[in-house]
Each structure stands twice: as C-alpha cells, then as structure tokens.
Backbone as JSON, one array per atom type, in Angstrom:
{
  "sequence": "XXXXXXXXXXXXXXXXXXXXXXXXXXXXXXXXXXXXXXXXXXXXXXXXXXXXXXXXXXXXXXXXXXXXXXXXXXXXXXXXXXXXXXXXXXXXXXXXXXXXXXXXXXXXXXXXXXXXXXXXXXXXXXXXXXXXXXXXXXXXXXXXXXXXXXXXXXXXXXXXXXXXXXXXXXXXXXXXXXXXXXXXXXXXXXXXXXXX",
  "N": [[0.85, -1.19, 0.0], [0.83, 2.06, -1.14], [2.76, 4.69, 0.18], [1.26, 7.73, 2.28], [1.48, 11.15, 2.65], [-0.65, 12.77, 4.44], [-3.83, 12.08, 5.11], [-5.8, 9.56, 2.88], [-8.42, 9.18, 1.13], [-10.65, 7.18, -0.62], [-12.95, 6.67, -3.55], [-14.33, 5.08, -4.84], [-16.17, 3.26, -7.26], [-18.3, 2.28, -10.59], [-18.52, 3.31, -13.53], [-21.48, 6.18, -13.92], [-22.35, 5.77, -11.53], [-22.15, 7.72, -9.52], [-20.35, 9.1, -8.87], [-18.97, 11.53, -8.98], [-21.51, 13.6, -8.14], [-21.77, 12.42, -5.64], [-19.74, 13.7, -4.27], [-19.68, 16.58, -4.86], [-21.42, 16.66, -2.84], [-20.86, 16.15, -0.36], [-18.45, 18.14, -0.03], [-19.24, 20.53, 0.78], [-20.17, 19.94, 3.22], [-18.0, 18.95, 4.69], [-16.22, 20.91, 4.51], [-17.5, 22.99, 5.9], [-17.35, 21.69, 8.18], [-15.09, 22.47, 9.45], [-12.86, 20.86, 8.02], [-10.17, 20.56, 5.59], [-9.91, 19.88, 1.97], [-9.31, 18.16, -0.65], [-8.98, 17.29, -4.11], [-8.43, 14.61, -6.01], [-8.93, 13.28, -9.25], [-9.7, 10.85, -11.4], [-8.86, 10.8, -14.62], [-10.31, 9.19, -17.65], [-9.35, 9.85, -20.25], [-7.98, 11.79, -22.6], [-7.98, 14.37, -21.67], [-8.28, 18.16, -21.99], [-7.65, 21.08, -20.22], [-7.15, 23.4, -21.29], [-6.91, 26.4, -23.99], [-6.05, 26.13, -27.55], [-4.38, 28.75, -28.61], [-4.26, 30.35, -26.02], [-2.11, 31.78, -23.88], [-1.56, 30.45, -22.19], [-1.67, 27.87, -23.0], [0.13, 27.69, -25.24], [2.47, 28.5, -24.32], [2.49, 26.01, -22.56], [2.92, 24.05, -24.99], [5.33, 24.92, -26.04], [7.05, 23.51, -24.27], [7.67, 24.42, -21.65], [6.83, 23.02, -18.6], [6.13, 22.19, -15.23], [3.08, 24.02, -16.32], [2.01, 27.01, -14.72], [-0.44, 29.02, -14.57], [-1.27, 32.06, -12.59], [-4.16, 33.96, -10.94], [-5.71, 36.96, -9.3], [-7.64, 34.92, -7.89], [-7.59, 32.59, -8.7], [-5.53, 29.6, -9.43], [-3.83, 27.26, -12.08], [-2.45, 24.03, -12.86], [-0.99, 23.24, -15.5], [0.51, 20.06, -17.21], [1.92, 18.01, -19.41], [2.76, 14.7, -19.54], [5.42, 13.44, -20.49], [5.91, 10.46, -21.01], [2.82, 8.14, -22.6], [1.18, 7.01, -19.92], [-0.33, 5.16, -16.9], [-1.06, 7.7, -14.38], [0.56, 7.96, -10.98], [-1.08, 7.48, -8.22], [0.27, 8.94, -5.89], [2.52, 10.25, -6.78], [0.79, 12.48, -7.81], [-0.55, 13.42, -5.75], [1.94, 14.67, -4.73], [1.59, 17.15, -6.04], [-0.03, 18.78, -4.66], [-0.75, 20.88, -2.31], [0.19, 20.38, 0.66], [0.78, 21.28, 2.88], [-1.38, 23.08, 3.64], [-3.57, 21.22, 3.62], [-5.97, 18.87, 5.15], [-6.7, 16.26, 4.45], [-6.79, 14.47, 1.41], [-9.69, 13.85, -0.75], [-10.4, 10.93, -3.12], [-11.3, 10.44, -6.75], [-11.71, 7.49, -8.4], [-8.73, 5.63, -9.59], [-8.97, 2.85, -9.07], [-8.13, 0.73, -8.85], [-5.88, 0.84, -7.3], [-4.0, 0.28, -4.46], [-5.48, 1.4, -1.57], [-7.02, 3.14, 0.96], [-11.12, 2.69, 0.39], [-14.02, 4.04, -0.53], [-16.93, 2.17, -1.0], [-19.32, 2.78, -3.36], [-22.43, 1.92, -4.66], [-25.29, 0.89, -6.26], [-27.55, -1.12, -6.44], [-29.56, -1.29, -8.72], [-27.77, -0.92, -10.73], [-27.16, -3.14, -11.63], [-24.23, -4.58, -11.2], [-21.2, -6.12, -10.17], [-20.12, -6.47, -6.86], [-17.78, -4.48, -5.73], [-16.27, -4.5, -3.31], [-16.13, -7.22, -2.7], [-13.92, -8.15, -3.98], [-11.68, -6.37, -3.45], [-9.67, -5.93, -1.22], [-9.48, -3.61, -0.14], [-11.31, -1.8, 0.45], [-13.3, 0.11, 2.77], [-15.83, 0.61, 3.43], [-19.41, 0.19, 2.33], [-21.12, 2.44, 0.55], [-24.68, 2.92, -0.27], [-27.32, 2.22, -1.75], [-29.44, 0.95, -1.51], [-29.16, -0.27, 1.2], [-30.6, -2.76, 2.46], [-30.9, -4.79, 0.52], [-27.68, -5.34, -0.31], [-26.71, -5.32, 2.34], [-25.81, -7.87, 3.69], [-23.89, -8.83, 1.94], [-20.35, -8.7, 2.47], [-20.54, -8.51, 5.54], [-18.96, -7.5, 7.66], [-18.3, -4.99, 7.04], [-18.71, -1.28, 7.12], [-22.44, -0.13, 6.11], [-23.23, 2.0, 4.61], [-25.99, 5.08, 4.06], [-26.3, 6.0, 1.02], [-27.8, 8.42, 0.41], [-27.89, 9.33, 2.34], [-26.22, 11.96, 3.2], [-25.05, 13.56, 5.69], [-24.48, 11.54, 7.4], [-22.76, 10.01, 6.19], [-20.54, 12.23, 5.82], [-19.27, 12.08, 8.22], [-18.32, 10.06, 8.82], [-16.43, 9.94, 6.81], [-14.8, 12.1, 8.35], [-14.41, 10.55, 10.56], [-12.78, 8.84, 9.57], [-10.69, 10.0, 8.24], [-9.57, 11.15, 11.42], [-8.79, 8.87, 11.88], [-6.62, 7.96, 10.08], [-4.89, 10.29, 10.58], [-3.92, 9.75, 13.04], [-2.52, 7.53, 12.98], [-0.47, 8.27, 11.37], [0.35, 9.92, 12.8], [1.58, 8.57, 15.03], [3.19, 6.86, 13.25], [5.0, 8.57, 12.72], [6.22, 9.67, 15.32], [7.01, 6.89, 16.33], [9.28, 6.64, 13.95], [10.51, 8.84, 14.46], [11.93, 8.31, 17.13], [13.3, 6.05, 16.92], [14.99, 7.61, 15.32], [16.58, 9.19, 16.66], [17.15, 7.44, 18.68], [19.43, 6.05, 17.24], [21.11, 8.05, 17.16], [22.35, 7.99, 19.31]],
  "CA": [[0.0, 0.0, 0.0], [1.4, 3.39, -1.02], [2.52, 5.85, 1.94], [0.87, 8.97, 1.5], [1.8, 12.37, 4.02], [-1.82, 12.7, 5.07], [-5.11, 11.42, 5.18], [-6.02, 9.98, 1.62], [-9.57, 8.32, 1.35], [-11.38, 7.12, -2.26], [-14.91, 6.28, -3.68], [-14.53, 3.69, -6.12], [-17.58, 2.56, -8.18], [-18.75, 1.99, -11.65], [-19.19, 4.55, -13.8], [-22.61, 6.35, -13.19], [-22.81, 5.49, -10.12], [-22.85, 8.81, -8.76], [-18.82, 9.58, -7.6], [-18.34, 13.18, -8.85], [-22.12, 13.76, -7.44], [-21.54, 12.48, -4.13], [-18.21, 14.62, -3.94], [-20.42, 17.81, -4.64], [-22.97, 16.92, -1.95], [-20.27, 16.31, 0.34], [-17.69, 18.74, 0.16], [-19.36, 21.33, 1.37], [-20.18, 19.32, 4.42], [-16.63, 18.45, 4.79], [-15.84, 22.48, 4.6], [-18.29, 23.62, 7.28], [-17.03, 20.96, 9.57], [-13.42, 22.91, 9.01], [-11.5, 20.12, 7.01], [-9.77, 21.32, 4.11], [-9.86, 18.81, 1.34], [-8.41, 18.45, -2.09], [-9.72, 16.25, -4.6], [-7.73, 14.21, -7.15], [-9.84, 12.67, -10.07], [-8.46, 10.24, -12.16], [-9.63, 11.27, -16.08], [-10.06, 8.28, -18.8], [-9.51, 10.07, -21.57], [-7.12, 12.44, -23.05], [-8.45, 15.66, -21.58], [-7.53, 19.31, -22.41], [-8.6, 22.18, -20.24], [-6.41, 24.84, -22.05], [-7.4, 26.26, -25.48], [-5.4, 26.83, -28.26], [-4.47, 30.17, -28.98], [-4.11, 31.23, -24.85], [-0.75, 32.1, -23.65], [-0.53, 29.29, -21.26], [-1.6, 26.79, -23.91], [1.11, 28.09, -26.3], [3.54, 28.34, -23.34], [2.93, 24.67, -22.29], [3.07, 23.24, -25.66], [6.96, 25.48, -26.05], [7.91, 23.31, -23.26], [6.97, 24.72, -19.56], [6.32, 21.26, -17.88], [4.54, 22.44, -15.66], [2.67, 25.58, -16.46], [1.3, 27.51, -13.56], [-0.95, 30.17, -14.17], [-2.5, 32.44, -11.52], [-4.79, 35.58, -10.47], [-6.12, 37.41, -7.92], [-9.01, 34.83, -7.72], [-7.64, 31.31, -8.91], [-4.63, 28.87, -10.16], [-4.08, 26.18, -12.32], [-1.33, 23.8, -13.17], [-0.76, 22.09, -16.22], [2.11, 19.44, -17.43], [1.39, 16.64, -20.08], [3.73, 14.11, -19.26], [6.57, 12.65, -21.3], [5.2, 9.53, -21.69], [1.85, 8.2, -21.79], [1.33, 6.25, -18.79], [-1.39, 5.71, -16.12], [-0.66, 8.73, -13.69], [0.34, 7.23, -10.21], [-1.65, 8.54, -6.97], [1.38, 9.24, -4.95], [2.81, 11.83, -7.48], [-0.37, 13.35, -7.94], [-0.75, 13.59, -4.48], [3.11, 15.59, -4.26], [1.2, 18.09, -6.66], [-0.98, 19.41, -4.03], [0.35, 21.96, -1.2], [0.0, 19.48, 1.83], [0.89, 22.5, 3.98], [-2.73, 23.52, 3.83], [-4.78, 20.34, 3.67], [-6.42, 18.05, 5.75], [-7.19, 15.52, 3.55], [-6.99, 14.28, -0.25], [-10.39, 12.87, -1.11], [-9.94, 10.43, -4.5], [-12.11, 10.07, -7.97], [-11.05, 7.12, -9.08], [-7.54, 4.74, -8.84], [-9.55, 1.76, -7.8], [-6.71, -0.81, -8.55], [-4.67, 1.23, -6.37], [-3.94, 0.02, -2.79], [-5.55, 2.32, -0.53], [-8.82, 2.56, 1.16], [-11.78, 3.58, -0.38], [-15.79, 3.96, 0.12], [-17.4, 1.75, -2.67], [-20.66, 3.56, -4.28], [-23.06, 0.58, -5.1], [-26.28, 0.94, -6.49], [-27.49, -2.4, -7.52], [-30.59, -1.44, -10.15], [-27.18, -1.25, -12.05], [-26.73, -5.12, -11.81], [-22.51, -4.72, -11.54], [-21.12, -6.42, -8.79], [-19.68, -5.18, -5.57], [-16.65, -4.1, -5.41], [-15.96, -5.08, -2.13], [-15.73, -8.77, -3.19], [-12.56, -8.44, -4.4], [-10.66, -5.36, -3.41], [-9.47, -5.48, 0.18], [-9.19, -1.9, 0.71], [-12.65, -0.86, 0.4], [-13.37, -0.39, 4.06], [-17.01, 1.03, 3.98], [-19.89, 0.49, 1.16], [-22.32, 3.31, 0.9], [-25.66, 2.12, -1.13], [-29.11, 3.47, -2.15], [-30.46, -0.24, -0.73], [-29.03, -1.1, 2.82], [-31.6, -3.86, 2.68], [-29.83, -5.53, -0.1], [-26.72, -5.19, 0.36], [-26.3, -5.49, 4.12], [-25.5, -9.37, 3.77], [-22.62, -8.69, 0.99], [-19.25, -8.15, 3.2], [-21.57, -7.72, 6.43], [-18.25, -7.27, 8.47], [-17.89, -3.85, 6.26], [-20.05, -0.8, 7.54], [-22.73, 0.37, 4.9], [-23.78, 3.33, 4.8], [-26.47, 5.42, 3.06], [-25.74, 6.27, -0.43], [-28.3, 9.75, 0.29], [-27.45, 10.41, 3.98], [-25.05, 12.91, 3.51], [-24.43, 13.88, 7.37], [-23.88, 9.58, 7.82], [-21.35, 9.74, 4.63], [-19.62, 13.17, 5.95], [-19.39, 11.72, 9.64], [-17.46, 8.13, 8.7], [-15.15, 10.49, 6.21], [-14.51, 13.15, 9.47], [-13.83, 9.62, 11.97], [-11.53, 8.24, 9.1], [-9.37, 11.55, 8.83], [-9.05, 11.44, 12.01], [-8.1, 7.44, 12.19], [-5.56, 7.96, 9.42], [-4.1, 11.1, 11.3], [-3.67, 9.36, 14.14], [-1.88, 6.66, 12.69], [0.06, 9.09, 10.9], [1.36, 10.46, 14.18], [2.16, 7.57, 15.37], [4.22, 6.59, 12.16], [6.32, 9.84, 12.53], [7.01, 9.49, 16.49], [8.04, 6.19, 16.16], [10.36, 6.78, 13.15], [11.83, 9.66, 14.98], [12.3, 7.88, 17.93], [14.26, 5.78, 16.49], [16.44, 8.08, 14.8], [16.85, 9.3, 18.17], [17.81, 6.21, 19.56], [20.57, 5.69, 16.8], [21.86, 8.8, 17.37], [22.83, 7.76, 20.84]],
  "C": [[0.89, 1.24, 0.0], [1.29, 4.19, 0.25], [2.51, 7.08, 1.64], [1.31, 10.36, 3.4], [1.27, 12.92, 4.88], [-3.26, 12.07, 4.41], [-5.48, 11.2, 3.66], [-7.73, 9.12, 1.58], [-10.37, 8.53, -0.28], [-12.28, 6.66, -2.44], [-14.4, 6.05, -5.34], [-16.31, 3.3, -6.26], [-17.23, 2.68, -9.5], [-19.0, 3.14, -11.81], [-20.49, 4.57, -14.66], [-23.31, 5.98, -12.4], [-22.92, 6.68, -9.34], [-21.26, 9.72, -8.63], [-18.9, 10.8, -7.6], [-19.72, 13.79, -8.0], [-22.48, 14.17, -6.14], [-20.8, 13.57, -3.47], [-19.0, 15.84, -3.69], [-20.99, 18.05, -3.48], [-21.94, 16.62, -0.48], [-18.93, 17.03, 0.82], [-18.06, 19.95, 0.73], [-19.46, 21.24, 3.08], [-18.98, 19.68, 5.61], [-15.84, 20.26, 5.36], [-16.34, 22.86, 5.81], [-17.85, 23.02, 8.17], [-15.03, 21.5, 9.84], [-12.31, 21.9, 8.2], [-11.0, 20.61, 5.54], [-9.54, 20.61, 3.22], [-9.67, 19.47, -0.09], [-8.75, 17.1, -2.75], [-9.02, 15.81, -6.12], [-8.67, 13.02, -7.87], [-9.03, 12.09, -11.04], [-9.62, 10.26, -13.62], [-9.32, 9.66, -17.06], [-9.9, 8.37, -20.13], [-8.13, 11.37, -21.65], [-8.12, 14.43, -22.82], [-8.26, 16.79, -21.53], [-8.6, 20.62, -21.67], [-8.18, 23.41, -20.18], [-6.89, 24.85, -23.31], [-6.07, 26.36, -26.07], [-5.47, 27.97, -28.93], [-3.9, 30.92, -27.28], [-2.73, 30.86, -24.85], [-0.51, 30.79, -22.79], [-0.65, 27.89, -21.79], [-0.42, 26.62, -24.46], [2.39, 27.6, -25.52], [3.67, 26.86, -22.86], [3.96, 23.74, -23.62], [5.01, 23.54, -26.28], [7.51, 24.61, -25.17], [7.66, 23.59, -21.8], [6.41, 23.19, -19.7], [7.19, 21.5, -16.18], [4.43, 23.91, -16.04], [1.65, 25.87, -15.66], [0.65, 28.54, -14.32], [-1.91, 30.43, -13.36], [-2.92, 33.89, -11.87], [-4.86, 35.41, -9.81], [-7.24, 36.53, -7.05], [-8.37, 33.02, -7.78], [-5.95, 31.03, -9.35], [-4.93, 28.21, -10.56], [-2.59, 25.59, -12.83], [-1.5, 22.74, -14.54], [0.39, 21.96, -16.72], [1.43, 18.48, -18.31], [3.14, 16.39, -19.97], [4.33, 13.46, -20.79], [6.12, 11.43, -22.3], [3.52, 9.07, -21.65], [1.72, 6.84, -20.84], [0.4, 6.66, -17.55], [-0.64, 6.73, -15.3], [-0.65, 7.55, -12.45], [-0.39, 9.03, -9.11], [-0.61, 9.23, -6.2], [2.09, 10.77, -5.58], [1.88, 12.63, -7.86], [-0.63, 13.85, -6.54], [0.1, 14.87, -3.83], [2.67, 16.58, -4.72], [0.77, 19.21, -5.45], [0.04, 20.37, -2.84], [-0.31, 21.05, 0.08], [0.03, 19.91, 2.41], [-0.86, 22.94, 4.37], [-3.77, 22.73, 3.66], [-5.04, 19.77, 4.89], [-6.69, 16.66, 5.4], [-7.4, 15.48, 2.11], [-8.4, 12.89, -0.28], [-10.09, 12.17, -2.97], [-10.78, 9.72, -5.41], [-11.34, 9.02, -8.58], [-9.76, 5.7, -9.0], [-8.44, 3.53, -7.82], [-8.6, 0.66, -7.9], [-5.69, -0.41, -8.01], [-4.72, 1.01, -5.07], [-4.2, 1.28, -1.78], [-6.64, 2.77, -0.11], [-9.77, 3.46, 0.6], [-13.05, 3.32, 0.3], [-16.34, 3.64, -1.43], [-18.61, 2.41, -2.6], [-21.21, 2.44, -4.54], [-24.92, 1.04, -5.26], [-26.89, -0.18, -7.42], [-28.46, -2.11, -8.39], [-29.43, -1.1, -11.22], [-26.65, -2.48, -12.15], [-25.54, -5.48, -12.1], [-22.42, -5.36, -10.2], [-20.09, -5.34, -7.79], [-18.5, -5.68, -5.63], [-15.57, -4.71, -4.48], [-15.36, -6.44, -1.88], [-14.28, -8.76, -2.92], [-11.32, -7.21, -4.44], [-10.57, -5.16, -1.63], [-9.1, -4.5, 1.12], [-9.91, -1.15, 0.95], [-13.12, -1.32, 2.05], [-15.0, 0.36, 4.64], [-18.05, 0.75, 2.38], [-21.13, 1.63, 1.26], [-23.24, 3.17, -0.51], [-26.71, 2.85, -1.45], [-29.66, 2.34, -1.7], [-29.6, -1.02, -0.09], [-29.76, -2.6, 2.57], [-30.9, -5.1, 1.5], [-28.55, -5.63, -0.41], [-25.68, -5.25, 1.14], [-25.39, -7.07, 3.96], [-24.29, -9.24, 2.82], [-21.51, -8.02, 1.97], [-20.31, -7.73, 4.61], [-20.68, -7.14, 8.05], [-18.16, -5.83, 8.4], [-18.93, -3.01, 7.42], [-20.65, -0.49, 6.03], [-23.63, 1.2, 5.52], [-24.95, 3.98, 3.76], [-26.39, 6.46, 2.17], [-26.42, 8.31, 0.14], [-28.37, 10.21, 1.65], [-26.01, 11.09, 4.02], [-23.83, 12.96, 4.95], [-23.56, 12.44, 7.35], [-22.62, 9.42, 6.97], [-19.95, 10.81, 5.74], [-18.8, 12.7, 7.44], [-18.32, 10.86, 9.43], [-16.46, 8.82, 8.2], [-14.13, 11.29, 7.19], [-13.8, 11.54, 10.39], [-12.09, 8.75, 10.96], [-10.9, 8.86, 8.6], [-8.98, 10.84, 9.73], [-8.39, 10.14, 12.34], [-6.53, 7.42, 11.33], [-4.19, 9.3, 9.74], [-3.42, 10.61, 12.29], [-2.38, 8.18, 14.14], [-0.69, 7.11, 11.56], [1.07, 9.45, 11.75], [2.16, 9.75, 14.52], [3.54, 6.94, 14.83], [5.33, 7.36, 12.68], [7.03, 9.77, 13.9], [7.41, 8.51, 16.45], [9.48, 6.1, 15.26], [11.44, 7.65, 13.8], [12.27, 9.35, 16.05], [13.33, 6.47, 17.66], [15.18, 6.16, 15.59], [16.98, 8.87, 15.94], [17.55, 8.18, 18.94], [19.26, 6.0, 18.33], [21.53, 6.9, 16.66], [22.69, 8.82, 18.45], [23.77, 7.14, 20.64]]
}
C-alpha cells in the first residue's frame, strides 16, 4: 500500500454510479465541519482544459512542464507528461500543497492500494466491489436492505445520507491522522535512539 503524508480516502464505483455527485454533496459538508480537502480525479480520456491560442496553452506546448498560471481569484497547473502512462496517486498527491490540507479525497484509482468507500447501487446489476478489493473499508448504497449481507463485516452506509457519509469520512481523517502520528514518532524515535 502506497505511503501517502496525510489522510487519503477514495470512492470507487462503476461509472454512473454517482462519484463526482456524491463529492459535490459532500464537500461542502466536509468544509463547514473545518477540514480542508483536495480532490484528485483520475480522467479516462485524453483531456484538455487549455485552449489553443491562450498564452498558457502556447507556453505549455513550447515546453513549460509544468505551467502555472494564476490571479487574484484562482490557479491552475498544467504538465502533459513525457510519456503516456497511467498517472500514479502518490505523485499526484506531491502536486498538491500538503501545507494547507487536511485531507486528499480520490475520484477514481480503484486498482490502487488504498482505502476507499465503494458507491453501489445495484438497479445497475454490476457487482460489488468489495468482493474483491481489500481496501474498500465502507460500502455506501441506495439499498441497505440488499446489500447489508454482501461483506456484512464492512459498515454500509447510506448512499443519500449525507451527514452519515460526511461523519465516517470526518472519523476516518481522524483514524488515518492518528496513525500518521504515530508513524512519525516512532520513526523519529528511532532516529533518536541511533543517534545515541
């Protein structure tokens, strides 16, 4: 499992199942409760959201790798990489200013080791996730009632209870902080001890 610098948590499903949705209906949540979150989406397609003709189009395609531009109001960064090649989470992750987060929620990267909240809505007749990915450590559903019995060790949650969604994301921050801490005092306690 990749080691990330803080809290990273993902919502794997099928697509139209809801992910970017959910994200909407819970980021504001997430905000009001003070966490500061940052949201890395993993794209399946070759996507472009510079034109041609703008200066920082022009300027990428000269070379800049990356190309920052900002205002008084916004940034953005773009880089098309070298080769093509899936993007990994970990260097997407170094992108972000970690100084000012709380948490990276994640669109996406479901064959990537690292826990997620599966999306499941069975009137789309795909299976669950859960089965077979041992990192998905919560499923949130639109039918509890069917469901429940699939992984019944898991919690499941509901797909349109917001608060219940924002709540489990707020306790597993703070589980992956914690264990975070932990990481870093032991490491430095033993570079402490071999300094002796």
């Amino acid at each position: 499992m990749p080691e990330f610098p803080l809290p990273v948590l993902g919502f794997a499903a099928f697509s139209g199942t809801g992910k970017t949705t959910l994200l909407k209906q819970l980021l504001p949540v997430l905000k009001q409760q003070g966490i500061r979150v940052a949201v890395v989406k993993h794209a399946h397609h070759n996507f472009e959201t510079d034109k041609p003709g703008k200066d920082s189009y022009e300027l990428r395609k000269s070379g800049a790798a990356p190309m920052l531009i900002t205002s008084s109001q916004r940034m953005a960064m773009m880089m098309d990489f070298d080769e093509v090649k899936d993007p990994s989470l970990t260097e997407m992750i170094d992108y972000l200013p970690l100084h000012k987060l709380d948490c990276v929620l994640v669109e996406g990267f479901k064959h990537v080791p690292f826990n997620k909240i599966e999306l499941h809505r069975p009137v789309m007749e795909k299976e669950v996730l859960a089965l077979s990915d041992p990192n998905i450590i919560a499923i949130a559903t639109d039918d509890i009632e069917k469901v429940s019995s699939v992984k019944p060790e898991l919690p499941h949650l509901d797909l349109n209870n917001i608060t219940e969604l924002a709540d489990f994301v707020c306790t597993e921050v703070e589980r992956q902080k914690q264990l975070l801490a932990t990481g870093k005092q032991a490491a430095g306690s033993n570079a402490s001890g071999a300094e002796l």
